[in-house]
C-alpha positions in Angstrom: 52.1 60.0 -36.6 52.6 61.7 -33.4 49.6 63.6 -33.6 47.4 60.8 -33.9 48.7 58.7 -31.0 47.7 62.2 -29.2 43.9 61.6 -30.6 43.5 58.3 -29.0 45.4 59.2 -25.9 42.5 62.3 -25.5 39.1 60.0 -26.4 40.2 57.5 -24.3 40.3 60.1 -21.5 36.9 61.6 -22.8 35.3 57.7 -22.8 36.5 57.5 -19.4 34.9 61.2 -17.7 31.4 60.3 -20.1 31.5 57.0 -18.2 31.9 58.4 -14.9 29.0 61.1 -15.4 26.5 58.6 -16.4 27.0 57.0 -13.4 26.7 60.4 -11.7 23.4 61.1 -13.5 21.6 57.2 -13.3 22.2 58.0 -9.5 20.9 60.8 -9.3 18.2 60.3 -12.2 16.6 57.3 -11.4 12.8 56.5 -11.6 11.0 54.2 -9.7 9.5 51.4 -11.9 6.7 48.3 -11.6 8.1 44.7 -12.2 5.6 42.1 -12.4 7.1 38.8 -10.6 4.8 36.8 -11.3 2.5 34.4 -9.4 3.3 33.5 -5.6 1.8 30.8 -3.7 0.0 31.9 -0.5 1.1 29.7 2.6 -1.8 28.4 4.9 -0.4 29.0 8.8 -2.1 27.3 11.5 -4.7 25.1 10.1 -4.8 23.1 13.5 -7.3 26.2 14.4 -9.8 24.9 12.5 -9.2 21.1 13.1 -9.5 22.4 17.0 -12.8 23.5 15.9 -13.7 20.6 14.4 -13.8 22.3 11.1 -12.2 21.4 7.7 -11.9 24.4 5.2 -11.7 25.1 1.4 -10.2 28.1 0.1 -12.2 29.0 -2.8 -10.6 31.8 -4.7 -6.5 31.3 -6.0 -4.2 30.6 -3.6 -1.3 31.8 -6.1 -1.4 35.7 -5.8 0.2 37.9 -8.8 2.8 40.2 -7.1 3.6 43.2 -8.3 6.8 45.4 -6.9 8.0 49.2 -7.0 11.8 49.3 -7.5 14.4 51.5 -9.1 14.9 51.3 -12.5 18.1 50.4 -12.6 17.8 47.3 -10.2 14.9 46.1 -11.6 16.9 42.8 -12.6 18.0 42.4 -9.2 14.2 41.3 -7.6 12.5 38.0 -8.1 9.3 35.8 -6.7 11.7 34.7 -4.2 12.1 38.0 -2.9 8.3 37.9 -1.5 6.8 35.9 0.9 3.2 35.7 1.2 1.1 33.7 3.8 -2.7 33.7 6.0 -2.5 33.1 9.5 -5.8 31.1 10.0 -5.4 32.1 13.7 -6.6 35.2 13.2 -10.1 33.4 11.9 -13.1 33.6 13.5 -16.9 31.8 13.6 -18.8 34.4 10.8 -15.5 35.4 9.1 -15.5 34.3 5.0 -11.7 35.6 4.5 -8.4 35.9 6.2 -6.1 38.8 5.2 -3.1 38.3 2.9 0.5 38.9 4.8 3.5 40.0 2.7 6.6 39.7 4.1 10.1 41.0 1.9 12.8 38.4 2.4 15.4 40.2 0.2 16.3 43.0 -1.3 14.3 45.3 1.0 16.0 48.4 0.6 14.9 48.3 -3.4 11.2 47.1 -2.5 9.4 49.7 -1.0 5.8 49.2 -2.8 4.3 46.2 -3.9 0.9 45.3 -4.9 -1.5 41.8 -4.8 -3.9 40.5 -7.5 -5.6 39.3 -4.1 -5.2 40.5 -0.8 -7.7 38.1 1.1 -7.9 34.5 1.2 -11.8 33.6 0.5 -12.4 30.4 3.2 -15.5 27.8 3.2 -15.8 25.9 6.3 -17.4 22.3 6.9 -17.7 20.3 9.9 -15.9 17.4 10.6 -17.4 14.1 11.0 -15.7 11.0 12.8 -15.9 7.0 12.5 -14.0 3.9 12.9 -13.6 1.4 10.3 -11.9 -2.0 10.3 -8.7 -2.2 8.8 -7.2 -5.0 6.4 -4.6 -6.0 4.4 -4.8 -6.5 0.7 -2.0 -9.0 -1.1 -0.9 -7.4 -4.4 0.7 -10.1 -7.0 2.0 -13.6 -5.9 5.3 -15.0 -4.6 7.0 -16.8 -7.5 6.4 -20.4 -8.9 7.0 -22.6 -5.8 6.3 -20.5 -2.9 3.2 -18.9 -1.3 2.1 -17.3 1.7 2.0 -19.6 4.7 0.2 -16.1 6.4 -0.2 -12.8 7.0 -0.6 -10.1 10.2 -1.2 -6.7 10.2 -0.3 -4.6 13.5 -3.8 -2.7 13.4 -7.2 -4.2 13.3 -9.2 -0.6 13.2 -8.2 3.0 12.5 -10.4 6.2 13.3 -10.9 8.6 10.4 -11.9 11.9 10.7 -13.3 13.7 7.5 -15.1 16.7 6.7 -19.2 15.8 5.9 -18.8 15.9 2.2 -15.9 13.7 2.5 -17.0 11.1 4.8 -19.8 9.9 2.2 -17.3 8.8 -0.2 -15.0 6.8 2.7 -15.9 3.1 2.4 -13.0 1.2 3.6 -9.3 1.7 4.7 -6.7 -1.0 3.9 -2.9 -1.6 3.6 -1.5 -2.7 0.4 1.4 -4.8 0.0 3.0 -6.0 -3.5 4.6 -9.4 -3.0 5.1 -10.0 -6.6 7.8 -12.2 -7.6 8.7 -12.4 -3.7 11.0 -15.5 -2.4 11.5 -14.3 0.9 9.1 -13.2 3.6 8.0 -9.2 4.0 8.0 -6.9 7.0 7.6 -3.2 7.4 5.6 -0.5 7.9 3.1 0.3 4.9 0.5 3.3 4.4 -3.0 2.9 5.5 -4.9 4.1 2.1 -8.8 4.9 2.4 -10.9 4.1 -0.7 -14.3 4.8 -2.2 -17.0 3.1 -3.2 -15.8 2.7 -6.7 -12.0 1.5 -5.6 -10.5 4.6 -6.3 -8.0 6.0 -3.9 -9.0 9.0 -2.0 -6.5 11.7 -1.2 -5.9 12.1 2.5 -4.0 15.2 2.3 -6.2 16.8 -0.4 -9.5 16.5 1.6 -8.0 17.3 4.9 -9.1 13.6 6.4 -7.3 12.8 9.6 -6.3 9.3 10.6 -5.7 8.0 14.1 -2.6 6.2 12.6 -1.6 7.1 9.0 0.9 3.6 9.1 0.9 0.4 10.2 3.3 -2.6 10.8 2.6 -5.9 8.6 4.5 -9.0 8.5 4.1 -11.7 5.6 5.3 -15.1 5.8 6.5 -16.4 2.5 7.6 -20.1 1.9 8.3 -23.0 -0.1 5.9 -25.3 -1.7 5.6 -28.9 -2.3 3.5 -31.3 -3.5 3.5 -34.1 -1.6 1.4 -37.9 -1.8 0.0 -40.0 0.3 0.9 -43.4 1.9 -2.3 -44.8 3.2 -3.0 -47.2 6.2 -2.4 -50.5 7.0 -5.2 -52.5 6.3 -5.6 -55.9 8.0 -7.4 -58.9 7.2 -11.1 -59.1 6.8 -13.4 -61.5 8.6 -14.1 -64.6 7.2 -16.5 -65.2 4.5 -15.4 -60.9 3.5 -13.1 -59.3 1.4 -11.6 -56.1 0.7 -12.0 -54.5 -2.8 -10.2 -51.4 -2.2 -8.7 -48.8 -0.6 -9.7 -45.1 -1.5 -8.5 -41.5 0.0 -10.5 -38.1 -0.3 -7.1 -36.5 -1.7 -4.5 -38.2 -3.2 -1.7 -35.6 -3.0 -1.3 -32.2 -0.9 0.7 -29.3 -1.1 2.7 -28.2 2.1 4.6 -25.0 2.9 8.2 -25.2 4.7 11.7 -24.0 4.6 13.5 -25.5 1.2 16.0 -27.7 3.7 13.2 -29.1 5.5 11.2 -30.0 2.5 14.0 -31.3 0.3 13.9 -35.0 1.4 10.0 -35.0 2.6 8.1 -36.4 -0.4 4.8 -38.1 1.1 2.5 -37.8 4.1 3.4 -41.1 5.5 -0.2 -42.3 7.1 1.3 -46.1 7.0 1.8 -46.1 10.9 -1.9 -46.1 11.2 -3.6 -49.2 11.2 -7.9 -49.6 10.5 -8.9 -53.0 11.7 -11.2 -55.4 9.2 -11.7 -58.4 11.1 -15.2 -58.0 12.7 -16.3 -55.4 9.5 -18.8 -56.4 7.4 -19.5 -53.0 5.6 -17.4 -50.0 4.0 -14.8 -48.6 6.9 -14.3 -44.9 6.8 -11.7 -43.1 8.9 -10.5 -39.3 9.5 -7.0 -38.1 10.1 -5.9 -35.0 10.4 -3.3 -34.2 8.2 -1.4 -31.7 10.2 -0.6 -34.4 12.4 1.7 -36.4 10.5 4.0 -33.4 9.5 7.0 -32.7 10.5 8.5 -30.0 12.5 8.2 -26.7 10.7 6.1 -28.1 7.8 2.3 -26.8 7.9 -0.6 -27.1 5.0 -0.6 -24.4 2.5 -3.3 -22.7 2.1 -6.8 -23.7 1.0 -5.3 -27.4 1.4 -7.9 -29.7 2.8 -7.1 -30.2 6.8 -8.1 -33.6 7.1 -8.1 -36.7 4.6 -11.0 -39.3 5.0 -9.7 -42.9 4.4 -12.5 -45.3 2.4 -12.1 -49.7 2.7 -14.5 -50.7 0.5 -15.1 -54.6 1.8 -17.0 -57.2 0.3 -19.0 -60.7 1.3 -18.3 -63.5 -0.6 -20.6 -65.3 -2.2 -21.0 -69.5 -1.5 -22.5 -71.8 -3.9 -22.9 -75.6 -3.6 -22.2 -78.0 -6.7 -23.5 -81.3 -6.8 -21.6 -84.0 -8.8 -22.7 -87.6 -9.8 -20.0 -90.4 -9.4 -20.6 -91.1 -13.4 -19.8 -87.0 -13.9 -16.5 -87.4 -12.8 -13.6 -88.3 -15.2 -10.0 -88.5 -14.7 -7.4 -87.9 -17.4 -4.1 -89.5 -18.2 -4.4 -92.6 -15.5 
């Protein structure tokens, strides 16, 4: 029993020296291997060079470069994409050139990457000149307030923006516009929104993508959202008609309008009162028409909606009376229940 406790006593000493010359012999025995990291994106330095120039560019072979690195065998697990940085100084470009040299730079692990290697050392460039316009700017209303209000009006901070696009690009540009979703809205809107450029077919171009430039790439807008209401109309006072004439009616253009106000102002407002107003039928013979302006007779802080007629045309429809003489006989006349 004794002996055998000696056994494990000497293998565990022999596991521990077979450990140590391993070591001793990975160190000193350890070749240099490739380790495929995969695909890095190039970065693009210094692109104002060629906006300077009035040039946009197009870089027409792949951006993302396969990078291959030399490393020790042993710490092959320790490297990554991360450990490489690749970029193209467009600085360094000039009228005539078609490419701009690939830089690597090794973040980390330096001292285990000593050799790499690039599925693409060059950076293949097209170049286009830039072209320049203005266009007017508006604002386009997405959805509607909900049921009961509406927009009493709207302001956008910009009325033109300049765009600058490369010659291919500036075909396609049509109009430039600020979109604001309102849908559902109670309350009035204000803020800064994006200025989007469209096509000819309403599609969305990318501003970014096809290196356009905008004077202004946001602008303010303010929208005005209130309540509405339906109100009626209380027509003028219509005096008497000459003599031997009558008046047959009285008839309004509208009969009711809808009106846009705070919800305190309009809560106890529920006609245009036109009453006060008098049209005068003694010395008419023929149909009286009169104009009032609507806007007139509302109160503080009340205003038309929109598309509400602004004025309201007032018709008296008058009348002459007809005369007609009888004659009667003495012996035509009878009286009853003498």
């Amino acid at each position: 029993m004794k002996r055998k406790k000696n056994n494990w006593g000497l293998f565990a000493v022999a596991f521990f020296f077979a450990v140590i010359l391993w070591g001793f012999v990975v160190r000193e025995d350890n070749p240099q291997v490739d380790i495929n990291l995969g695909k890095v994106t190039v970065e693009v330095l210094n692109e104002d060079v060629m906006y300077n120039n009035n040039l946009a560019y197009q870089i027409t072979n792949n951006i993302e470069v396969n990078v291959t690195v030399t490393v020790p065998q042993a710490d092959g697990f320790k490297v990554s994409a991360s450990d490489v940085k690749l970029s193209a100084d467009l600085s360094n470009w000039h009228p005539g050139f078609v490419s701009i040299p690939i830089d690597v730079e090794i973040v980390n692990n330096n001292s285990l990457i000593k050799k790499y290697k690039l599925s693409e050392t060059v950076l293949k460039i097209k170049t286009e000149t830039m072209e320049e316009k203005e266009l007017e700017l508006s604002m386009n209303i997405i959805g509607s307030p909900k049921e009961g209000y509406a927009v009493s009006e709207s302001t956008i901070n910009l009325s033109k923006v300049t765009v600058k696009a490369p010659s291919s690009e500036m075909k396609r540009v049509v109009k430039a516009q600020v979109d604001v979703d309102i849908d559902g809205f109670v309350r009035s809107y204000s803020g800064q929104k994006d200025i989007v450029l469209y096509d000819g077919n309403s599609d969305i171009i990318d501003i970014q993508k096809e290196q356009i430039i905008l004077s202004e790439e946001k602008t303010d807008v303010s929208i005005v959202i209130l309540k509405e209401k339906e109100l009626t109309l209380k027509l003028p006072t219509i005096t008497d008609c000459k003599k031997g004439y009558r008046c047959i009616g009285t008839v309004a253009s509208v009969e009711t309008v809808k009106v846009l106000g705070q919800e305190r102002r309009l809560q106890h407002l529920d006609s245009i009162d036109l009453s006060g107003e008098k049209i005068d039928l003694k010395d008419k013979t023929n149909n009286v028409e009169r104009i009032y302006n609507l806007s007139e007779y509302l109160p503080y802080g009340i205003k038309l909606a929109t598309d509400e007629p602004t004025s309201v045309v007032v018709t008296v429809n008058i009348e002459k009376l007809s005369e007609k003489v009888f004659s009667v006989k003495p012996s035509d006349i009878k009286v009853d229940n003498l």
